[in-house]
N, C-alpha and C positions, 0 to 999 in steps of 0.2 A: 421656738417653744422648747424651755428646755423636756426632760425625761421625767416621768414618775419614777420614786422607788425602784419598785415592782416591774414598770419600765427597764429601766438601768439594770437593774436583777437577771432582767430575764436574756439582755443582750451580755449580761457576764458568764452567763451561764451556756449562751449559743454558741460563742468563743471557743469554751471549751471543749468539744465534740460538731459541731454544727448538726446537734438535736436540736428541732425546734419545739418537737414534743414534748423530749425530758425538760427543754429550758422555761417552758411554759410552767408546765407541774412544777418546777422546782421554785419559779418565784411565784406564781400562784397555788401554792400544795391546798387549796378548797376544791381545785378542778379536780375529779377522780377518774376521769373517763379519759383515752386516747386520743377515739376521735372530735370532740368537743379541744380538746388541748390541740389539737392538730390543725383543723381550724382556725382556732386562736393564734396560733402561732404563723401560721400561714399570711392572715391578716395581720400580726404585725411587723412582719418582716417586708410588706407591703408600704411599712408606715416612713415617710419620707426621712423625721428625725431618728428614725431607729436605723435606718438604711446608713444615716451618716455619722452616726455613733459607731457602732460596727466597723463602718471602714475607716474611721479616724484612729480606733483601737488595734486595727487590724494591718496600717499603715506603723502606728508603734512599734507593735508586735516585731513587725518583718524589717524595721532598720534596728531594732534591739538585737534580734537574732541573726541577720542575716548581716556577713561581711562585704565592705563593699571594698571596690578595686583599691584604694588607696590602703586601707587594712591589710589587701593579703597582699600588696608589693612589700609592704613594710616586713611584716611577716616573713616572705622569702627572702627578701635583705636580710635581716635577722638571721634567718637558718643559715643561708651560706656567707655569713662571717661567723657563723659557730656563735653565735650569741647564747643559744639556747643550751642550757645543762640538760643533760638525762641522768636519772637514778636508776644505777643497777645494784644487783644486790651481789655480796660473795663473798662466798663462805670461805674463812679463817679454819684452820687445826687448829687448836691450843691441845698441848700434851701434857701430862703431869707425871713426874716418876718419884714414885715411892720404893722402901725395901719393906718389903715383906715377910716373914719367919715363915717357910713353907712348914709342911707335916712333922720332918725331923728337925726343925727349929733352925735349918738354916738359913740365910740371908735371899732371899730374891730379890730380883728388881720385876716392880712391875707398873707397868705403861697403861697407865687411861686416857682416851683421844677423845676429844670433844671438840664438834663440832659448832660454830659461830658465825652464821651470817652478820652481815655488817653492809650498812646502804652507805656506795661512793657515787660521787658524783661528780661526772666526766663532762665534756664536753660533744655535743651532739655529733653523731654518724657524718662521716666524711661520705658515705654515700648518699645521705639524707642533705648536705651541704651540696653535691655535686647535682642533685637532681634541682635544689633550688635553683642554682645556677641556671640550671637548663633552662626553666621554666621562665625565670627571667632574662633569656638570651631570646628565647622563643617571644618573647611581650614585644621587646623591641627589635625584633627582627636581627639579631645578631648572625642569624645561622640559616641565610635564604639560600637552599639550592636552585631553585627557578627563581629567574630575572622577569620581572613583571616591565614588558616595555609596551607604552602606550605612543600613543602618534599618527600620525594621516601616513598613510604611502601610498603614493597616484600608482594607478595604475597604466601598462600604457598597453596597448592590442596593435600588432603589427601584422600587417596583410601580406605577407610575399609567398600567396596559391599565384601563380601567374596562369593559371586555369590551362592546366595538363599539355603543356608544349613541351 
């Protein structure tokens, strides 16, 4: 059965904060009271096709936003071959010299310095490269200090007490 409206409205709105008070008032704004919204909302968060709206939305949601393993290998590939630029900013002098007639009309020279940031853009931290590195030496085990060893070993119990002679 698909959603009403108002339905659909009010699980957009539960999304948002998981009010189910405010989400109730907000797709039905006729309800004025809390607890009558609270209620409401309680019972339909109880409702089987709301239940699976919600999580089908909320299933979206979290492969939208959230990276999964193949993204961030790709990702630290990326950083430690320096793929990725950063923009720094920095600041240029430009100078100007003029002559100026000082008081008695003779010639000076004088210097105005002005400052000029300017954004370049480099290639990513060799420290930020080296840590990707790690992280992907660390995935596939590049760099095990302990040896993980599995296997049977019998063991064998040898009696030679020859009982106190």
């Amino acid at each position: 059965m698909a959603l009403t409206e108002k339905q659909q409205r009010f699980c957009d709105e539960y999304l948002i904060d998981c009010n189910g008070t405010r989400a109730y008032k907000a797709a039905y704004p006729n309800c004025k009271k809390d607890n009558v919204a609270s209620a409401a909302a309680t019972r339909l968060l109880g409702n089987v096709n709301i239940k699976n709206y919600i999580a089908k939305r909320l299933e979206e949601i979290s492969s939208q936003k959230i990276a999964e393993a193949q993204e961030v290998m790709e990702y630290l590939t990326a950083v430690m071959r320096r793929e990725y630029k950063e923009n720094i900013v920095v600041t240029l002098t430009e100078e100007t010299s003029t002559y100026v007639p000082d008081e008695n009309g003779t010639m000076r020279k004088h210097t105005t310095k002005k400052e000029v940031p300017q954004l370049v853009e480099i290639p990513a931290k060799l420290s930020d490269a080296n840590k990707a590195a790690e992280l992907l030496g660390k995935r596939y085990g590049l760099f095990t200090d302990k040896v993980n060893v599995t296997g049977a070993v019998p063991v064998q119990i040898v009696d030679d007490y020859d009982g106190g002679s």
